[in-house]
Biopython code that builds the backbone (N, CA, C, O; Angstrom):
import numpy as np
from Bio.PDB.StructureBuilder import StructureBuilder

atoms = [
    (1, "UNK", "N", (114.546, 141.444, 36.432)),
    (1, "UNK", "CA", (114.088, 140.102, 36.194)),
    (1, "UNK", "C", (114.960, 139.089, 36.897)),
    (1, "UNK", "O", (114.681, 138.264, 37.767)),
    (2, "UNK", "N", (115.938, 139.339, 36.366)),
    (2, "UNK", "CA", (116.676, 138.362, 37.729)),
    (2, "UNK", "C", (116.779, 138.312, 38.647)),
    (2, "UNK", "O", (117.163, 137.291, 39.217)),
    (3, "UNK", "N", (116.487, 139.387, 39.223)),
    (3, "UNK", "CA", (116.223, 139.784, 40.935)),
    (3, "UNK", "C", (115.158, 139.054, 41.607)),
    (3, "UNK", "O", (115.267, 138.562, 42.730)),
    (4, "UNK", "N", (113.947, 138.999, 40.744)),
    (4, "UNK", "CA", (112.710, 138.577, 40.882)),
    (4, "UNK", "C", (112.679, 136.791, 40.764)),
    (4, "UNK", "O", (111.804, 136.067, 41.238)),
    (5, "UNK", "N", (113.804, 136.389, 40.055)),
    (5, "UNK", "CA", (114.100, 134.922, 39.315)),
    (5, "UNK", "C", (114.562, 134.413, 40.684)),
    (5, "UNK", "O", (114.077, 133.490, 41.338)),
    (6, "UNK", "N", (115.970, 135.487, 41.087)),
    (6, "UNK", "CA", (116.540, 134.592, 42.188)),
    (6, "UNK", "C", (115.639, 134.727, 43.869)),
    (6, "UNK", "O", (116.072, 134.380, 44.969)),
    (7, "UNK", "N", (114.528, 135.241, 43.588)),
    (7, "UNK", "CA", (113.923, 134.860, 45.033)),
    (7, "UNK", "C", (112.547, 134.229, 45.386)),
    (7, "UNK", "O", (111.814, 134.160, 46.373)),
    (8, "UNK", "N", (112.558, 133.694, 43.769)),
    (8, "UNK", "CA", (111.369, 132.453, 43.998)),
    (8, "UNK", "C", (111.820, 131.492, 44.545)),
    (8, "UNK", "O", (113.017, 131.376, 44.811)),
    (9, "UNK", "N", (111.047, 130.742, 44.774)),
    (9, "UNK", "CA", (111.303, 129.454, 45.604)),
    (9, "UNK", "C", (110.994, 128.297, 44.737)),
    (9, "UNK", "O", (109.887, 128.210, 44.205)),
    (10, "UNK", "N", (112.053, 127.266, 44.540)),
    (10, "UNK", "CA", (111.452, 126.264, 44.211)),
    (10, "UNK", "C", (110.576, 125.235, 44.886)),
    (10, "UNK", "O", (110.883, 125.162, 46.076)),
    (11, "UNK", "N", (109.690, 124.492, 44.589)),
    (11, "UNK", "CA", (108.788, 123.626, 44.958)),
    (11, "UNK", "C", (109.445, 122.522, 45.253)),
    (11, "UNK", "O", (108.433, 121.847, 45.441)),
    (12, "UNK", "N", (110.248, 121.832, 45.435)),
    (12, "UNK", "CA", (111.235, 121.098, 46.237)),
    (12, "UNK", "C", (111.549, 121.347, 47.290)),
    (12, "UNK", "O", (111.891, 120.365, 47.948)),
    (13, "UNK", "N", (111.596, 122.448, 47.863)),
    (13, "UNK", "CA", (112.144, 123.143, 48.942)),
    (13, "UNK", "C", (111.559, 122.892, 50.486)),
    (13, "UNK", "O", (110.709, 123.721, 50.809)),
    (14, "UNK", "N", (111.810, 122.092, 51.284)),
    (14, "UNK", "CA", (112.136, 121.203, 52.284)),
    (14, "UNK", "C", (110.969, 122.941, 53.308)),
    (14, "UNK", "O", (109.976, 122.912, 54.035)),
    (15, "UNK", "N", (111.551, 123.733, 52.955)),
    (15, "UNK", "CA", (110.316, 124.864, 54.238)),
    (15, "UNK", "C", (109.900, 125.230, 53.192)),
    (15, "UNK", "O", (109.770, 126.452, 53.265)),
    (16, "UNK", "N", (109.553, 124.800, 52.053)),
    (16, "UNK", "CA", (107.721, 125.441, 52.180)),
    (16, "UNK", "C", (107.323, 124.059, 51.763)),
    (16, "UNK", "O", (106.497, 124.317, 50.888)),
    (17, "UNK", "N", (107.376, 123.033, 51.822)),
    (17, "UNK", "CA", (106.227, 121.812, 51.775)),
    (17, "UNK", "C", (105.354, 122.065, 52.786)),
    (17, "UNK", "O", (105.679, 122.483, 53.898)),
    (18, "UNK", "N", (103.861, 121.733, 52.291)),
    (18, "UNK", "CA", (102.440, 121.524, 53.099)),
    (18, "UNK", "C", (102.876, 119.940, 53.823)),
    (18, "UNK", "O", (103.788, 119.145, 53.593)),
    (19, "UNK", "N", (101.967, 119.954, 54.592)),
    (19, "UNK", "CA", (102.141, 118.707, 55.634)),
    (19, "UNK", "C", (100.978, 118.011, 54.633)),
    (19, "UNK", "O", (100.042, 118.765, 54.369)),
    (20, "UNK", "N", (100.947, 117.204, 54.280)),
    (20, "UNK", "CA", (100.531, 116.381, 53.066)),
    (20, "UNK", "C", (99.172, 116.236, 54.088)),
    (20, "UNK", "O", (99.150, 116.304, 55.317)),
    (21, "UNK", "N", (97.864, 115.976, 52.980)),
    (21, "UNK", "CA", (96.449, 116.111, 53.486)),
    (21, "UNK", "C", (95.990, 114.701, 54.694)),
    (21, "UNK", "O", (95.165, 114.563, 55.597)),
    (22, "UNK", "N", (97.202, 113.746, 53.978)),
    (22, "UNK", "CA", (96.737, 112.462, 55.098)),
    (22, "UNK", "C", (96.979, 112.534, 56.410)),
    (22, "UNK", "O", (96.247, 111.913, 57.180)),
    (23, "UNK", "N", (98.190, 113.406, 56.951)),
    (23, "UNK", "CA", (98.759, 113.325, 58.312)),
    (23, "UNK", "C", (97.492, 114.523, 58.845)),
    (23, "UNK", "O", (96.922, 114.228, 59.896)),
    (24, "UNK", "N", (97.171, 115.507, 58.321)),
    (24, "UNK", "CA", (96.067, 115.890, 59.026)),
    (24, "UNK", "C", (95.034, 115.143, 59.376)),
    (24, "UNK", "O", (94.759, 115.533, 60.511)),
    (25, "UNK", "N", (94.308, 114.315, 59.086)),
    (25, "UNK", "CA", (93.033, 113.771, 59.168)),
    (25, "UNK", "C", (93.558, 112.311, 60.400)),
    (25, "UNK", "O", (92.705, 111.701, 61.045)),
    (26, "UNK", "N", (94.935, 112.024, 60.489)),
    (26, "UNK", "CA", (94.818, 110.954, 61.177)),
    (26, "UNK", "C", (95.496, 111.540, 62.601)),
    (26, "UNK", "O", (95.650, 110.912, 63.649)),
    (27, "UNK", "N", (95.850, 112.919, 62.320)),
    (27, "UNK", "CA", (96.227, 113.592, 64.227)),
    (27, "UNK", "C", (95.341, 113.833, 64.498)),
    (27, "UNK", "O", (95.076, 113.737, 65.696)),
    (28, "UNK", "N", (94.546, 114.195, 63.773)),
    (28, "UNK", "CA", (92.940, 115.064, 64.567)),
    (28, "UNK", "C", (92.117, 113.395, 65.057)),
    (28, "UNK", "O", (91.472, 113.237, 66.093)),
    (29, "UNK", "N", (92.300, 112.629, 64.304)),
    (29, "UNK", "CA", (91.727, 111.157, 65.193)),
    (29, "UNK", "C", (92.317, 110.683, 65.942)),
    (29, "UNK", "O", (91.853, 109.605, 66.314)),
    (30, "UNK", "N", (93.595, 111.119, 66.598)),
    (30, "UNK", "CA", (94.210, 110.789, 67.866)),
    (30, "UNK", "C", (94.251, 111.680, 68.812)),
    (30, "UNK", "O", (94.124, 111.290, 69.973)),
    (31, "UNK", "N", (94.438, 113.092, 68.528)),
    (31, "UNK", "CA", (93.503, 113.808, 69.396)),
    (31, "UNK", "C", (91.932, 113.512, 69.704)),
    (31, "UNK", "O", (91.564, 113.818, 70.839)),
    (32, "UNK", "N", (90.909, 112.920, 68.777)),
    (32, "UNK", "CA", (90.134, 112.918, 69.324)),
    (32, "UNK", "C", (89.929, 112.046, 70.444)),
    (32, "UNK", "O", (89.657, 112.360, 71.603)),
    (33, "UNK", "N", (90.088, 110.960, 69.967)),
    (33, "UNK", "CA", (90.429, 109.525, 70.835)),
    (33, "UNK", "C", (90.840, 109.877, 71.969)),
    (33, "UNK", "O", (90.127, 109.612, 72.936)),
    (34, "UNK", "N", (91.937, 110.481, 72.140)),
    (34, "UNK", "CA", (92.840, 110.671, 73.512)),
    (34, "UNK", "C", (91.226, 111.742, 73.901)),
    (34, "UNK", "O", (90.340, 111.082, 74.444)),
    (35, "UNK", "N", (90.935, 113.057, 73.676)),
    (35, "UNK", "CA", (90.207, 113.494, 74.666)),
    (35, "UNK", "C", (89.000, 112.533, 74.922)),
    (35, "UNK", "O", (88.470, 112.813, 75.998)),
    (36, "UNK", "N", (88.576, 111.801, 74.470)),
    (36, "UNK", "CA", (87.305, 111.298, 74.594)),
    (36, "UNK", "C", (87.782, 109.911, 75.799)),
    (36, "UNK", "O", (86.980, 109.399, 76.580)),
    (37, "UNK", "N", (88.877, 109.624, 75.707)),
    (37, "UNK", "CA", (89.434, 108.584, 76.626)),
    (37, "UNK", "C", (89.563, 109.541, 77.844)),
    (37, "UNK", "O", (88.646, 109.284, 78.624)),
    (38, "UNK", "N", (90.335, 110.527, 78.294)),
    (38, "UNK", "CA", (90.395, 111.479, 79.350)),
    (38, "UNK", "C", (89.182, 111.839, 79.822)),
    (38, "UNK", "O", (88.810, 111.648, 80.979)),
    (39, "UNK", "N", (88.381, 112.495, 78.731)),
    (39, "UNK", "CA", (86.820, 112.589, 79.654)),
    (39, "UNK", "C", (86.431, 111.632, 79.818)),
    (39, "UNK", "O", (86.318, 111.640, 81.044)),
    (40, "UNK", "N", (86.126, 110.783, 79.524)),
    (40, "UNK", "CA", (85.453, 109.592, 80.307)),
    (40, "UNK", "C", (86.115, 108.865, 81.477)),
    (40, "UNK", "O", (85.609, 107.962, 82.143)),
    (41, "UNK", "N", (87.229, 109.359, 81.607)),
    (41, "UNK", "CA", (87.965, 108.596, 83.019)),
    (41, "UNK", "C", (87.201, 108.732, 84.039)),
    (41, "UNK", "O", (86.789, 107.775, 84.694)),
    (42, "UNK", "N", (86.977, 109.739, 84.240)),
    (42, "UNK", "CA", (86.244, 110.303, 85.780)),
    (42, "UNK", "C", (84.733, 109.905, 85.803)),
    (42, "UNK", "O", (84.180, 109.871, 86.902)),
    (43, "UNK", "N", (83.841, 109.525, 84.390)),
    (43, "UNK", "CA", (82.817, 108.828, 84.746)),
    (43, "UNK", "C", (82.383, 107.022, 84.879)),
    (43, "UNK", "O", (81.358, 106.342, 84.829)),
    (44, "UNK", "N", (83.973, 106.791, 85.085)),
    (44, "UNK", "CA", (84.000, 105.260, 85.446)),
    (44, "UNK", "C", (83.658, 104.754, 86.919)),
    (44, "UNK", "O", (84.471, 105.125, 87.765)),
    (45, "UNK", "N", (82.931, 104.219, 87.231)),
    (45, "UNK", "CA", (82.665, 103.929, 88.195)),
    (45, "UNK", "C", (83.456, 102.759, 88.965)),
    (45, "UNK", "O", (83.797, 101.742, 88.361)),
    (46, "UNK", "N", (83.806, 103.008, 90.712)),
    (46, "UNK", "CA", (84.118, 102.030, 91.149)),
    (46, "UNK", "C", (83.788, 100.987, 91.859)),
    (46, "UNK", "O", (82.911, 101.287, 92.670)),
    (47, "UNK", "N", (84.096, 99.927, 91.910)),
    (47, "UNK", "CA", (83.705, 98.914, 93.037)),
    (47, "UNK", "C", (83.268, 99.817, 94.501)),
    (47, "UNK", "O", (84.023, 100.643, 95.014)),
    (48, "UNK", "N", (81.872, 99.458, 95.041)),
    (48, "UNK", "CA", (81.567, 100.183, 96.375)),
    (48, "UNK", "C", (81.924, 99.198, 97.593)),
    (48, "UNK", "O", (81.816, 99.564, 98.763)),
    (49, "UNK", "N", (82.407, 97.778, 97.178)),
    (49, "UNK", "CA", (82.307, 96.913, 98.073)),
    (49, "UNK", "C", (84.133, 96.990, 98.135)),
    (49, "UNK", "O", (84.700, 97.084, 97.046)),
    (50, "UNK", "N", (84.824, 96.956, 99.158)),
    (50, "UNK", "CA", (86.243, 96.884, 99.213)),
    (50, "UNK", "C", (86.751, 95.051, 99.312)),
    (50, "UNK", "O", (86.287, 94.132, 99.987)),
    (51, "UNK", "N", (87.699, 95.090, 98.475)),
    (51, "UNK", "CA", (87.313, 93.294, 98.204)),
    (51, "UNK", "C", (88.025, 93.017, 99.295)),
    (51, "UNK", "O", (87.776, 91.846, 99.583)),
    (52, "UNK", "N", (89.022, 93.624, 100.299)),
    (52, "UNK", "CA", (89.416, 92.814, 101.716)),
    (52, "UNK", "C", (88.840, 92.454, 102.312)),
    (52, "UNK", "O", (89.079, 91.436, 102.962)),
    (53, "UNK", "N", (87.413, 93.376, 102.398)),
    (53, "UNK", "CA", (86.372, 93.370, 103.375)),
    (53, "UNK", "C", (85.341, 91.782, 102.950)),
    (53, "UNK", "O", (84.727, 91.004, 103.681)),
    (54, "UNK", "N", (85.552, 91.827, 101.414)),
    (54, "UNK", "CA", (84.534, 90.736, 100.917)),
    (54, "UNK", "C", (85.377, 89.408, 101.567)),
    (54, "UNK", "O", (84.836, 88.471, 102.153)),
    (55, "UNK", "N", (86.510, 89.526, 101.373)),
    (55, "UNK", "CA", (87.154, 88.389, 101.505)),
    (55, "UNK", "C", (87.355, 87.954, 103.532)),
    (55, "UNK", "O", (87.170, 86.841, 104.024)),
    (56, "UNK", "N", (87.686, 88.992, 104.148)),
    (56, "UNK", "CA", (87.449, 88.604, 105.077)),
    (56, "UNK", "C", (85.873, 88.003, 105.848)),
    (56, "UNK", "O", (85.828, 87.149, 106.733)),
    (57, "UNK", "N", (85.026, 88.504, 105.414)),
    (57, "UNK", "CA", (83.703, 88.170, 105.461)),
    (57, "UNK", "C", (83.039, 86.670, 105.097)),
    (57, "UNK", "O", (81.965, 86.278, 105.553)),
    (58, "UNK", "N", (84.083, 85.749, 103.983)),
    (58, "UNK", "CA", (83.783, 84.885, 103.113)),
    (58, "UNK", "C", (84.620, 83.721, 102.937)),
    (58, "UNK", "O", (84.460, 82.524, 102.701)),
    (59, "UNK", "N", (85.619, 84.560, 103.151)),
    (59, "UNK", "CA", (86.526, 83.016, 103.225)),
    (59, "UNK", "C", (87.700, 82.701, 104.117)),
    (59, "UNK", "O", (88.779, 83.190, 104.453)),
    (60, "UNK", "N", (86.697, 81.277, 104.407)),
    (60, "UNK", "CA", (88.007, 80.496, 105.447)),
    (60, "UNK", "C", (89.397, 80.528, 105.192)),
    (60, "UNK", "O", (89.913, 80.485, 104.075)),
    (61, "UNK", "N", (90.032, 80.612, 106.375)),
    (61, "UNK", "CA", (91.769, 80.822, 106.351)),
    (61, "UNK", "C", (91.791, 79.562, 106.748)),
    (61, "UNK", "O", (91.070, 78.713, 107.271)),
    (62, "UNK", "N", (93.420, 79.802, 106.104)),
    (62, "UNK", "CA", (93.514, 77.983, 105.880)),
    (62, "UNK", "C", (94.661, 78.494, 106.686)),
    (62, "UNK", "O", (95.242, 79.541, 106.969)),
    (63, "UNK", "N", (94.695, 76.503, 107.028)),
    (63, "UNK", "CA", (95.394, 76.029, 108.294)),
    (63, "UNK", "C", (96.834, 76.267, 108.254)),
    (63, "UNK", "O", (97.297, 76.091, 107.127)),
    (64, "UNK", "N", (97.852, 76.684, 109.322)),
    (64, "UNK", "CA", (99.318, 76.520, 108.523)),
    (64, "UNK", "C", (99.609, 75.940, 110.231)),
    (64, "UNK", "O", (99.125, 76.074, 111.355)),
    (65, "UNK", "N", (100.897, 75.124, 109.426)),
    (65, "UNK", "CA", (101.976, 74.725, 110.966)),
    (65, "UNK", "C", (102.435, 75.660, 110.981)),
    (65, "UNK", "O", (102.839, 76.307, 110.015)),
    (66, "UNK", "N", (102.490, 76.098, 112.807)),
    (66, "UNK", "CA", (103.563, 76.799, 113.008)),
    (66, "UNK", "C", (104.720, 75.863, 114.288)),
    (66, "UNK", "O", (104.412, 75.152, 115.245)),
    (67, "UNK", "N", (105.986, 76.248, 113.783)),
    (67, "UNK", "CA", (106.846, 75.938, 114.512)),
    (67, "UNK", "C", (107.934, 76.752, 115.122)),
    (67, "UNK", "O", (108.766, 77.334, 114.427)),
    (68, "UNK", "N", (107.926, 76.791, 116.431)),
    (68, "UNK", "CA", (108.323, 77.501, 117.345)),
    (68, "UNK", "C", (109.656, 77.853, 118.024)),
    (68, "UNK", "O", (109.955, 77.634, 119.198)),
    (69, "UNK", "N", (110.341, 78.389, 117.152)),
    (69, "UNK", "CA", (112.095, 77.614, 118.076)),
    (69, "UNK", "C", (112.528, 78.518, 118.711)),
    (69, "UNK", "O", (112.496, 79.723, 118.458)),
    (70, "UNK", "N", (113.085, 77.817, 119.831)),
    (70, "UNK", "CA", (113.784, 79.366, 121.205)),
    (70, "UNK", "C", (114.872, 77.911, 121.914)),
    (70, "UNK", "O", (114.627, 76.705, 121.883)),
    (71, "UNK", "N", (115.856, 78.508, 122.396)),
    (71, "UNK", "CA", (117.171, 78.018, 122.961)),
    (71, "UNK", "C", (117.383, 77.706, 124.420)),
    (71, "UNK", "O", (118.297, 77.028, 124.888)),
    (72, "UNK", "N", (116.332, 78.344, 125.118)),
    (72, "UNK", "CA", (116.231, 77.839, 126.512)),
    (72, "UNK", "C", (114.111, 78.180, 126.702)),
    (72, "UNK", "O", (113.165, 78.543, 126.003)),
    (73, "UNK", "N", (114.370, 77.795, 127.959)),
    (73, "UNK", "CA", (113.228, 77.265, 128.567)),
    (73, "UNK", "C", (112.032, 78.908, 128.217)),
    (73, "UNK", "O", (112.312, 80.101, 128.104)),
    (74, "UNK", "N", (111.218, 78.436, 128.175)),
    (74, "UNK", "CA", (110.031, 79.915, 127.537)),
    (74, "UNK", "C", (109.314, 80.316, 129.296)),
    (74, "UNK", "O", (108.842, 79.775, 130.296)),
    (75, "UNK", "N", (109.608, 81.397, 128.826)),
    (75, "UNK", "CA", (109.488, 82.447, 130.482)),
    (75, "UNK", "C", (108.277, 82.205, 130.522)),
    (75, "UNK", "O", (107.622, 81.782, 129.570)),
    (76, "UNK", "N", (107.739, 82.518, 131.946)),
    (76, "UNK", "CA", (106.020, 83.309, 131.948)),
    (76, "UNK", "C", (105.481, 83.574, 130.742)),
    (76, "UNK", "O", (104.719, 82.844, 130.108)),
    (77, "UNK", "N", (105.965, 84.820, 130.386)),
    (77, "UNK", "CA", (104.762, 85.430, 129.752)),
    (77, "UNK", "C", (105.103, 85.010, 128.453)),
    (77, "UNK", "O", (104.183, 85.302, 127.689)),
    (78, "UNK", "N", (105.743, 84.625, 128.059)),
    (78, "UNK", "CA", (106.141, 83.586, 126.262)),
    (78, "UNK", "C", (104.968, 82.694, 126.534)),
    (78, "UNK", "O", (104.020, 82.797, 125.756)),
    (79, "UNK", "N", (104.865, 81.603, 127.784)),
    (79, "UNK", "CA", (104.103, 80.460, 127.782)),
    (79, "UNK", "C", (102.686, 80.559, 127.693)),
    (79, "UNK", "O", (101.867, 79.748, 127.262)),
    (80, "UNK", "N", (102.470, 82.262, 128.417)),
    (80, "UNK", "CA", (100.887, 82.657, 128.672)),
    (80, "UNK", "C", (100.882, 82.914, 127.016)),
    (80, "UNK", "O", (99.847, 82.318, 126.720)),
    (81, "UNK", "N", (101.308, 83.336, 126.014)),
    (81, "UNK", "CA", (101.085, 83.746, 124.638)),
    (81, "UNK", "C", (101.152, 82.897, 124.051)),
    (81, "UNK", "O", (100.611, 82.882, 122.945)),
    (82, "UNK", "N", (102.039, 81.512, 124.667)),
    (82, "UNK", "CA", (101.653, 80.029, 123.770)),
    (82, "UNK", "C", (100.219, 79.486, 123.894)),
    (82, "UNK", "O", (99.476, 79.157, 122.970)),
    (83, "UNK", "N", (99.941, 79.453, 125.390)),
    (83, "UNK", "CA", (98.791, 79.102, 125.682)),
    (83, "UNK", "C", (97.431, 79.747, 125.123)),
    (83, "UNK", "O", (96.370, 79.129, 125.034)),
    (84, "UNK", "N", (97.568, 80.672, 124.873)),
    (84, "UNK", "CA", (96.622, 81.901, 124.110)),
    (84, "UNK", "C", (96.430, 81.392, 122.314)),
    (84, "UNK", "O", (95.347, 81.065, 121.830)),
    (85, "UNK", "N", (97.550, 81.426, 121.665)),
    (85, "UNK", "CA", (97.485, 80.731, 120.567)),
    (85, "UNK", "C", (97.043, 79.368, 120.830)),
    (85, "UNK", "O", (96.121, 79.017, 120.094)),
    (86, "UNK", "N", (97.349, 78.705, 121.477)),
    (86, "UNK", "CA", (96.876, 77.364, 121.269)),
    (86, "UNK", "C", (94.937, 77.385, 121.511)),
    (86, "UNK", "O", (94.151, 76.824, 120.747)),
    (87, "UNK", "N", (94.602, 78.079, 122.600)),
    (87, "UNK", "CA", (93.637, 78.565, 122.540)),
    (87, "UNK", "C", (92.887, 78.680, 121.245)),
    (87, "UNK", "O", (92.146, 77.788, 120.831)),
    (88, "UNK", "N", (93.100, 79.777, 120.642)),
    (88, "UNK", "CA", (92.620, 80.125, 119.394)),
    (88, "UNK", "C", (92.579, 79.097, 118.646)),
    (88, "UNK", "O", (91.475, 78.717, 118.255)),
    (89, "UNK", "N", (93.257, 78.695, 118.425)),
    (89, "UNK", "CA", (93.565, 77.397, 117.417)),
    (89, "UNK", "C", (92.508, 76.317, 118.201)),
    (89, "UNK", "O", (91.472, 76.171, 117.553)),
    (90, "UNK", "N", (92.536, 75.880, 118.904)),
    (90, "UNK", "CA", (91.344, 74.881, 119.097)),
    (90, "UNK", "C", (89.901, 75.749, 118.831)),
    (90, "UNK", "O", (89.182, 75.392, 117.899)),
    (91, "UNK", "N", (89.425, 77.142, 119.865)),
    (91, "UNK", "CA", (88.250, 77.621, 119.214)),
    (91, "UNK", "C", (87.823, 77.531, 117.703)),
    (91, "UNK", "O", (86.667, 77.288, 117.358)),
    (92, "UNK", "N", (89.055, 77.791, 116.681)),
    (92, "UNK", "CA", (88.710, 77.612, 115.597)),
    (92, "UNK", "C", (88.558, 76.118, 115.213)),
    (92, "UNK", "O", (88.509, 75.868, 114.009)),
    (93, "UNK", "N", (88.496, 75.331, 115.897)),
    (93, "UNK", "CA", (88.537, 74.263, 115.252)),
    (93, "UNK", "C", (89.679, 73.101, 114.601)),
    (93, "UNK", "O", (89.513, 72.035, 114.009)),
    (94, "UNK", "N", (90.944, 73.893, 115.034)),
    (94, "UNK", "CA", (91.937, 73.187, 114.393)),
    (94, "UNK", "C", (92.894, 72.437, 115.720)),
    (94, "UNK", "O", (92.870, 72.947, 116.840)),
    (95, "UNK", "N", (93.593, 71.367, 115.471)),
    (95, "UNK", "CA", (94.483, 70.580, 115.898)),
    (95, "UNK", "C", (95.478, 71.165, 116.896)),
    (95, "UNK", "O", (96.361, 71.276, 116.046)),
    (96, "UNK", "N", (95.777, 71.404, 117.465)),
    (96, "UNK", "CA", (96.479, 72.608, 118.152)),
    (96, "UNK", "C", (97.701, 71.672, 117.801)),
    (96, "UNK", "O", (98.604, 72.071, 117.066)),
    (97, "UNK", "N", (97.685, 69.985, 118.543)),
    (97, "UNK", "CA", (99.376, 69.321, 118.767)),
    (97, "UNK", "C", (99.549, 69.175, 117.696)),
    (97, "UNK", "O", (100.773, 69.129, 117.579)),
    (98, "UNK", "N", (98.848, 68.994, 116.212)),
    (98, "UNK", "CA", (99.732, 69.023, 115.070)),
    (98, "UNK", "C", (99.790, 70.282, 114.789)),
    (98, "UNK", "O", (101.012, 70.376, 114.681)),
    (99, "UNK", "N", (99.283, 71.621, 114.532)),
    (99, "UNK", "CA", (99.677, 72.557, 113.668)),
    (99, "UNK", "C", (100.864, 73.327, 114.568)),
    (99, "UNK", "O", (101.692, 73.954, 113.908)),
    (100, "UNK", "N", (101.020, 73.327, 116.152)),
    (100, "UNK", "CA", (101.979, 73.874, 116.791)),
    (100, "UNK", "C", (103.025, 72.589, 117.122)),
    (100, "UNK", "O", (102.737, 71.502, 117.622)),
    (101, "UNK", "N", (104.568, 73.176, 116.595)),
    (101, "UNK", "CA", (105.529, 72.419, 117.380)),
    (101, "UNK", "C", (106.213, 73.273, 118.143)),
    (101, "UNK", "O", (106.214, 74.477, 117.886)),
    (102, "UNK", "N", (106.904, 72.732, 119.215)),
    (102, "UNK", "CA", (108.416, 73.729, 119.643)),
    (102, "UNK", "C", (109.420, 72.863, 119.618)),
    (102, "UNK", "O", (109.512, 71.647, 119.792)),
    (103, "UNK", "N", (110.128, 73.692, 119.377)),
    (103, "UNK", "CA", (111.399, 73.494, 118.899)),
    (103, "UNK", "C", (112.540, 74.408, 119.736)),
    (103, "UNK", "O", (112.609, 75.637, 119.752)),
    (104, "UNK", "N", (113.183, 73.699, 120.243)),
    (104, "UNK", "CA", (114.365, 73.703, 121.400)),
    (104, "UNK", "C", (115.490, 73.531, 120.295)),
    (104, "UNK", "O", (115.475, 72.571, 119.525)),
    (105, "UNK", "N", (116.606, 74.657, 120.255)),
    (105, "UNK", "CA", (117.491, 74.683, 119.361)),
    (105, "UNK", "C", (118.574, 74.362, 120.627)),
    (105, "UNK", "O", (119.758, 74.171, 120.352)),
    (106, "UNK", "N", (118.214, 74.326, 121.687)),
    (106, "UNK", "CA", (119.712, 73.717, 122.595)),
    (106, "UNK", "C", (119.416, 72.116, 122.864)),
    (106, "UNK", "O", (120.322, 71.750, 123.613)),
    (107, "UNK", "N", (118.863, 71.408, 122.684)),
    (107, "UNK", "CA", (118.556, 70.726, 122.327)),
    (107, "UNK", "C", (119.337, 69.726, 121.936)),
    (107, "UNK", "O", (119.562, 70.073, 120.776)),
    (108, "UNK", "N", (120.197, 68.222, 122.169)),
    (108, "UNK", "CA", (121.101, 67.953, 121.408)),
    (108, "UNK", "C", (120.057, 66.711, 120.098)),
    (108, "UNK", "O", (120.719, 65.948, 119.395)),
    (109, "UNK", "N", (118.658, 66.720, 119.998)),
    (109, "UNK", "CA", (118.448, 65.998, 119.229)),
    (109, "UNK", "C", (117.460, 66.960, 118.217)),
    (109, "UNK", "O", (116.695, 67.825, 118.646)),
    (110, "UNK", "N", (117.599, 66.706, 117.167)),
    (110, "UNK", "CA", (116.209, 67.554, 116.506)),
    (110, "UNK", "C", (114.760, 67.324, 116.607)),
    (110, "UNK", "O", (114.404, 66.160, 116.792)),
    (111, "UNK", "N", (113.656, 68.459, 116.494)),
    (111, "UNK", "CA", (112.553, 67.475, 117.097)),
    (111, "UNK", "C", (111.818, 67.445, 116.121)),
    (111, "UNK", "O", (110.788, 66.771, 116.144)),
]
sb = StructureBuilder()
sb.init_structure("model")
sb.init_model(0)
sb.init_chain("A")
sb.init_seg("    ")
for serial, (resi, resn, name, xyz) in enumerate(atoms, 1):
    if name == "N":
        sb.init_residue(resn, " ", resi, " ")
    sb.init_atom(name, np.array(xyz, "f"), 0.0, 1.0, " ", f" {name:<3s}", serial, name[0])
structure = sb.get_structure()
């Protein structure tokens, strides 16, 4: 009898408690959730239109100054690539002598 006494277990006893009936019912609703969020990932559909494409298609670029600075005199082919931008810039429509300055950093006055 005492043999039998000392190897029951009391009901206090930290390994054999049941995981109490509430924590079951609220993992199995976060497992569900989570799979039902995972499968449905892949039937989300995406944008077919790429929005760079929308945007280049749609909207005007806006105007910026540019200003130009170099320390001596602009070679050939610097001047043929000024002339080219300035180009552009009038085809589009914009100001060429205000949005382009140059700027001569040898220069003894600022411009």
């Amino acid at each position: 009898m005492v043999l039998s006494s000392a190897l029951e277990v009391s009901p206090s006893d930290p390994m054999t408690e049941r995981v109490s009936s509430q924590t079951v019912p609220s993992v199995v609703k976060i497992l569900i959730a989570l799979s039902v969020f995972l499968m449905s990932a892949p039937a989300a559909m995406a944008c077919n239109i790429p929005v760079f494409r929308y945007a280049l298609e749609r909207w005007q670029p806006d105007s910026c100054e540019l200003i130009l600075f170099h320390r001596e005199p602009l070679t050939a082919n610097q001047q043929k690539m000024l002339d080219q931008l300035m180009e552009q810039q009038i085809a589009r429509g914009e100001d060429a002598a205000s949005s382009l300055q140059l700027s001569d950093l040898a220069s003894p006055k600022p411009a």
